[in-house]
TIMARKOL-859261 format. One record per residue (C-alpha): x, y, z; residue in three letters. Coordinates in steps of 0.25 Angstrom, whole numbers, plus 5000, padded with zeros to 4 digits. Example, Ala and Ser with C-alpha at 12.3 -4.5 7.8 and 13.67 -1.06 7.14 Angstrom:
<sites>
504949825031ALA/505549965029SER/
</sites>
This chain:
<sites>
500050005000UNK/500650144999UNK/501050225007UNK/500350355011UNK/501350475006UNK/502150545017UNK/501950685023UNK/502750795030UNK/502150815043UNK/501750945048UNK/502951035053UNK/502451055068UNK/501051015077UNK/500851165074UNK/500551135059UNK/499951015062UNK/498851065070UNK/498651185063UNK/498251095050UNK/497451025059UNK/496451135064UNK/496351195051UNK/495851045047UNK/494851055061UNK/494551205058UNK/493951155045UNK/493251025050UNK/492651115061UNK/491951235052UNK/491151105049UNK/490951025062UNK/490451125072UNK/490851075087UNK/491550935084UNK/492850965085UNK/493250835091UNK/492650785078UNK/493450855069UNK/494850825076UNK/494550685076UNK/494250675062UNK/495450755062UNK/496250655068UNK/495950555060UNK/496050605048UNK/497550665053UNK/497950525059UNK/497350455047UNK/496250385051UNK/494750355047UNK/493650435055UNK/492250385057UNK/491350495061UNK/489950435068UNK/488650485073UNK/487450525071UNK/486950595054UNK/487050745054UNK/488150775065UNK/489150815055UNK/490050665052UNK/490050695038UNK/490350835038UNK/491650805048UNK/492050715036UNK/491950815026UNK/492550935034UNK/493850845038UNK/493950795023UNK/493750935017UNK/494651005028UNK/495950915019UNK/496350935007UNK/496050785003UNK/495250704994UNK/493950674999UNK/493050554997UNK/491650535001UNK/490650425001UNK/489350415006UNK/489050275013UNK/487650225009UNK/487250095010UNK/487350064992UNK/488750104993UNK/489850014989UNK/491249974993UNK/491850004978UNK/491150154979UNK/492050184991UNK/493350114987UNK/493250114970UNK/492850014959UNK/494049954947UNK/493149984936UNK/493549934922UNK/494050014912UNK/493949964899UNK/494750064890UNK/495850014899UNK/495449874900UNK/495649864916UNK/494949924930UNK/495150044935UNK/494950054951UNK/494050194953UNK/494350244967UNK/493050264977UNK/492850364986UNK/493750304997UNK/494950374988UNK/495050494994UNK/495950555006UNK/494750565016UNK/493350485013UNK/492150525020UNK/491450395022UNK/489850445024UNK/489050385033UNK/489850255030UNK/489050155040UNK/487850165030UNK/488550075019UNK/488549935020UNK/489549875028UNK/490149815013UNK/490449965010UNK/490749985023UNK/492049915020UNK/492449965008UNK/493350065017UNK/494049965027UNK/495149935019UNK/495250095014UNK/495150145028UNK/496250035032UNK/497350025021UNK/496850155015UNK/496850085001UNK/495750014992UNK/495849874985UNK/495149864974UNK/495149744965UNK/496349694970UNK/497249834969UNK/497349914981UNK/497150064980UNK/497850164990UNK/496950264996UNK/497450414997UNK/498250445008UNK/497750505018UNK/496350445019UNK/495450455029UNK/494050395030UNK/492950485037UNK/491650405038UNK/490550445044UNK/489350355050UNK/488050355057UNK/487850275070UNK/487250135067UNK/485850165072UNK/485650275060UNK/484650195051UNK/485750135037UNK/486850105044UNK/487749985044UNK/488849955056UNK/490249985053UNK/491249875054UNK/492049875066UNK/493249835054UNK/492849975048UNK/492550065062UNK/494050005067UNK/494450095053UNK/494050215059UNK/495150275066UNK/494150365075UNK/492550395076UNK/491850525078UNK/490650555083UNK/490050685079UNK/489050725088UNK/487950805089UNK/488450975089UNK/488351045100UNK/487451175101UNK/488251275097UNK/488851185086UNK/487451155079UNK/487151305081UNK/488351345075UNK/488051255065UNK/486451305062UNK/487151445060UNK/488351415050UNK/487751285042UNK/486451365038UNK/486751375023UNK/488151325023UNK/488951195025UNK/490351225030UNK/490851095022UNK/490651175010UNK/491651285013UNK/492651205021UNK/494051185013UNK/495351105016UNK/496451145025UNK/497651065021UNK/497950975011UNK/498350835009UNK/499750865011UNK/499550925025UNK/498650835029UNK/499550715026UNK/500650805034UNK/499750805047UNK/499450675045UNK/500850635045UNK/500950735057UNK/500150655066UNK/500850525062UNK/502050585070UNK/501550595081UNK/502150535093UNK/501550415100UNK/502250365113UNK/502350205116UNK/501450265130UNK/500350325120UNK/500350185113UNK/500350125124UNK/499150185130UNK/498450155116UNK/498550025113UNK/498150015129UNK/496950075127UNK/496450005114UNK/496749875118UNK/495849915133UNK/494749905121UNK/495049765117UNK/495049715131UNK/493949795138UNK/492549715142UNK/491749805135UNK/492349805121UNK/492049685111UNK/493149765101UNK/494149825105UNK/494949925096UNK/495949865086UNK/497349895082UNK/497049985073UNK/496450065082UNK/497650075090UNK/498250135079UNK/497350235074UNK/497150285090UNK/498650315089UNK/498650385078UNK/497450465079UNK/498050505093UNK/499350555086UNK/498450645076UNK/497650695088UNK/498950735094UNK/499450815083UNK/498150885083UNK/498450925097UNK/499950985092UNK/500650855098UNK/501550755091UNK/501350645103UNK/500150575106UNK/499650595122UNK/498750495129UNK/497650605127UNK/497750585112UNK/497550435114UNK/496450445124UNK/495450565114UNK/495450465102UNK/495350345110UNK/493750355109UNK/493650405094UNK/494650305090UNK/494350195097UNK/492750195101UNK/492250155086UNK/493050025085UNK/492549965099UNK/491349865099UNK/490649855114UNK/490549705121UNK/489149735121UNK/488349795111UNK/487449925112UNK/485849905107UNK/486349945094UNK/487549935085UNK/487750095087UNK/488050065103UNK/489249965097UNK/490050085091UNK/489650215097UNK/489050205108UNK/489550275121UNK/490050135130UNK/491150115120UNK/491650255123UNK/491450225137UNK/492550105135UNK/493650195130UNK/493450305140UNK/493650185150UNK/494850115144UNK/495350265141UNK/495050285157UNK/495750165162UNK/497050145151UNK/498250225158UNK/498650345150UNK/500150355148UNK/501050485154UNK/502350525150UNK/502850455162UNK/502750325159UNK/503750235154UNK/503650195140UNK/
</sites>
């Protein structure tokens, strides 16, 4: 497979954040009073990872996506998950040309450096998988021939809880693809007031342009690739994920990759926060965004909504958080 091309980093945390909060600036003239939301998505996108923003229709998932993707000078691919969709319209099709005598593969819509992956739990679970091997090895294979994706390339897919009438379970193979979820929420007050006054007869989406390019979005992702982590830091991880695998409560626990993608979200977390080391603090914040989606309860809620996103399995973390000793500095290594 090839390898993703190299990028100077940024010259100082100075420069790092300041591209950063133009990026948030943006995503916020959009998202009124989520900014947890925005740095998240943030994260993931800097550390390379795959978001999937969940809840409830008309709380602003999709407009997050767009925001983010259109905040980065990057191509942008769409698709709207319905449930006639099919596995070669987000990957491509080898379609037979006859003037040359062969196939020729057509890229889908997965060929872009972000793909905004709409409402992706009401397609069929068939479909469903079309992105597991693109959202792993970020390439496609398609008649036998493997196809690299763009580098970078970020899946932001948004969904609806399970309970919403059209929807299908995500597997846990494809959930465990995600490097974190986010839940939107409803707005506050002041938020949805704000947004009654401004969004009247205009949607900032439509006025909102990028802030950096390719280039420098490669360079701050190379940034946070550099950041430090200590064998303490990686100790405490790997102590709190495998608390999941062995606690009463939990039929799954959270897998190796998991592991990795806490860690590295972690290390674009402390970039954003002008360090080049990861502190405890950094482990601890994702640890519930990172970790929450991949865990299946012992016992099962009333509906399959309760198995994923109901409140007891943040209620596990917060306890294994509570009870994991945090490493200090004056510890021996």
């Amino acid at each position: 497979m090839n390898q993703p091309p190299t990028a100077s980093p940024p010259q100082t945390a100075d420069a790092f954040q300041g591209s950063a909060e133009r990026i948030l600036e943006r995503v916020e003239t959009v998202i009124d009073g989520k900014p947890e939301a925005a740095q998240l998505a943030l994260i993931a996108l800097l550390a390379e990872g795959h978001v999937l923003i969940e809840d409830v229709p008309g709380v602003g998932k999709t407009a997050l996506a767009r925001a983010l993707a259109a905040s980065v000078d990057c191509t942008v691919g769409r698709i709207q998950f319905t449930p006639d969709l099919l596995p070669a319209d987000i990957t491509g099709v080898s379609i037979y040309d006859a003037g040359r005598g062969e196939f020729e593969f057509k890229p889908g819509a997965v060929f872009a450096h972000i793909v905004i992956a709409d409402e992706i739990n009401r397609a069929s679970p068939k479909t469903q998988s079309a992105l597991l091997e693109a959202m792993a090895e970020r390439q496609v294979t398609s008649d036998g021939h493997t196809h690299v994706l763009p580098h970078p390339f970020t899946v932001i897919a948004t969904q609806n809880p399970l309970d919403m009438e059209g929807t299908y379970v995500l597997p846990e193979a494809q959930r465990d693809r995600f490097m974190l979820r986010i839940s939107m929420g409803y707005p506050d007050a002041d938020a949805e007031m704000k947004m009654l006054r401004q969004r009247d007869t205009t949607n900032p989406l439509d006025s909102i342009t990028s802030v950096i390019s390719r280039a420098e979005l490669e360079q701050l992702i190379s940034w946070a690739q550099h950041v430090f982590v200590s064998p303490l830091i990686e100790a405490y991880t790997v102590a709190l994920i495998r608390a999941t695998r062995e606690h009463p409560d939990l039929k799954l626990g959270a897998s190796p990759r998991a592991t990795l993608q806490l860690v590295r979200a972690a290390k674009a977390r402390a970039a954003l926060d002008g360090r080049d080391f990861v502190l405890p603090d950094d482990i601890a914040a994702l640890a519930i965004p990172v970790l929450a989606h991949r865990l299946i309860p012992a016992r099962r809620g009333t509906g399959e909504h309760d198995v994923h996103t109901g409140t007891a399995i943040d209620e596990i973390l917060r306890d294994i958080l509570r009870v994991t000793q945090v490493p200090h500095s004056g510890q021996a290594v």
